[in-house]
MINU-361136 format. One record per residue: x negated, y, z of N, C-alpha, C, O, CB in turn. Coordinates in steps of 0.2 Angstrom, whole numbers, plus 5000, padded with zeros to 4 digits. Glycine has a CB too. Example, Ala and Ser with C-alpha at 12.3 -4.5 7.8 and 13.67 -1.06 7.14 Angstrom:
BEGIN
493449725039493849785039493449845039492949835042494349785045;493649895035493249955036493650005039493350065040493049975029;
***
This chain:
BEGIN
506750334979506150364977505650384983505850374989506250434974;505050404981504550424986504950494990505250544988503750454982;504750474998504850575001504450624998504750674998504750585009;503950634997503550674993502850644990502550604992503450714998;502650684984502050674982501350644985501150684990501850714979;501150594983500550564988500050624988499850654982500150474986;499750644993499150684995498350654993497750674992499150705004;498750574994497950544991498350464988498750434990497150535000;497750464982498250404980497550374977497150414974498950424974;497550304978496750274974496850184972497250154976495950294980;496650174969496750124967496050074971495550104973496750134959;496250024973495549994980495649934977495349884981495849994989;495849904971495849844969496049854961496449884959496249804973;495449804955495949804950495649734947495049724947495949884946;496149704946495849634941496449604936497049604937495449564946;495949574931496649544927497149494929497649484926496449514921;497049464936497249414939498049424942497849474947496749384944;498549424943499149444946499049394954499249414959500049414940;498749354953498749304960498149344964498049334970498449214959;497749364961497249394964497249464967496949494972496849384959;497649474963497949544966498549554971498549604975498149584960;498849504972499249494978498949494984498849534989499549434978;498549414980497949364988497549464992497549474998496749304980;497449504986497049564989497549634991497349684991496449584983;498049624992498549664994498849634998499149675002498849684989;498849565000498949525009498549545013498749565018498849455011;497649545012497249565016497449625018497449635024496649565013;497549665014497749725015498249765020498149815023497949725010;498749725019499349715025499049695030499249725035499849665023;498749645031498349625038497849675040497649685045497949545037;497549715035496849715040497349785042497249805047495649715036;497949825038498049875041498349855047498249895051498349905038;498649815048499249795054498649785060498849795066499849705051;497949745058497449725064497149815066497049825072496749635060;497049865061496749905064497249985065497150035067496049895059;497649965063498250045067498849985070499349965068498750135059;498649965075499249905077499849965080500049925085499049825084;500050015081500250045084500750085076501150125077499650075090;500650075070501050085065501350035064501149975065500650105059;501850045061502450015059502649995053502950035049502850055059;502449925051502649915043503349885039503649835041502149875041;503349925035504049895032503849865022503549895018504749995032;504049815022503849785016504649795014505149795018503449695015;504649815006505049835003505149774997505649774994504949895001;504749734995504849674992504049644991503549664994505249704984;503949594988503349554986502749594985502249564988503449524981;502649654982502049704980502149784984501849834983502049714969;502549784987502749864991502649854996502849804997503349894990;502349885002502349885007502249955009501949995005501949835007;502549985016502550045019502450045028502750005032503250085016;501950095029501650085036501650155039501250195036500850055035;502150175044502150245046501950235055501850175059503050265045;501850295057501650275066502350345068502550385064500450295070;502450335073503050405075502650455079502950505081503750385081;501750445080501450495083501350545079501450605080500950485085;501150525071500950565064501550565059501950525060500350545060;501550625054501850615049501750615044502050655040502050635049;501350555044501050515037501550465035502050445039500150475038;501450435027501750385027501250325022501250345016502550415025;500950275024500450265020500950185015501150135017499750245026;500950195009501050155003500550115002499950135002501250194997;500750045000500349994997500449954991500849914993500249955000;500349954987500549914979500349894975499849914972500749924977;500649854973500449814966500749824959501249794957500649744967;500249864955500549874951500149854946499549844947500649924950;500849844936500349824933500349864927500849874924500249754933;499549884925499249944920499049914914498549874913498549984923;499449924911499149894903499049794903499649764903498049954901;498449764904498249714905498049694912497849634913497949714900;497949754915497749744922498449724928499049724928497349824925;497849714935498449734940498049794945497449794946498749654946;498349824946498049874950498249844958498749804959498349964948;497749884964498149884970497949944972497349974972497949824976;498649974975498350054976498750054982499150014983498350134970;498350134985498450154991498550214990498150254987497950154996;499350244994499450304992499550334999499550305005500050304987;499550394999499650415009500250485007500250525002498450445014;500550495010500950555008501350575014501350535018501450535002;501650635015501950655021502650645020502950645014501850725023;502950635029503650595027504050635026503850695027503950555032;504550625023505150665025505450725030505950745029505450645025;
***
């Protein structure tokens, strides 16, 4: 499970497409990895992805979820453990 309840949680992507929503949840992973290169990312499978730094004690979630007929991509940010 999560270490704690996300403090901010939002959806930054939503379309009926499952490929499309990946394709935009790799950007995703890149543009974070190109703009805090100094955080740490750990992919937990295909649609999960997790990005921590050891200076702060944030823990930033990424994913792919899917809602009814949709796919969502959201961004959750929460403190670590």
């Amino acid at each position: 499970g999560y270490p704690h309840e996300p403090v901010i949680e939002c959806v930054l992507y939503r379309t009926d497409s499952e490929v499309e929503a990946a394709n935009k949840f790799e950007d995703l992973i890149e543009l974070t990895r190109s703009t805090l290169p100094e955080w740490e990312g750990n992919r937990l499978n295909m649609y999960v992805a997790y990005f921590s730094s050891k200076k702060v004690t944030t823990l930033v979630d990424l994913n792919v979820a899917k809602s009814g007929d949709h796919f969502d991509v959201v961004l959750s940010v929460r403190p670590k453990r």
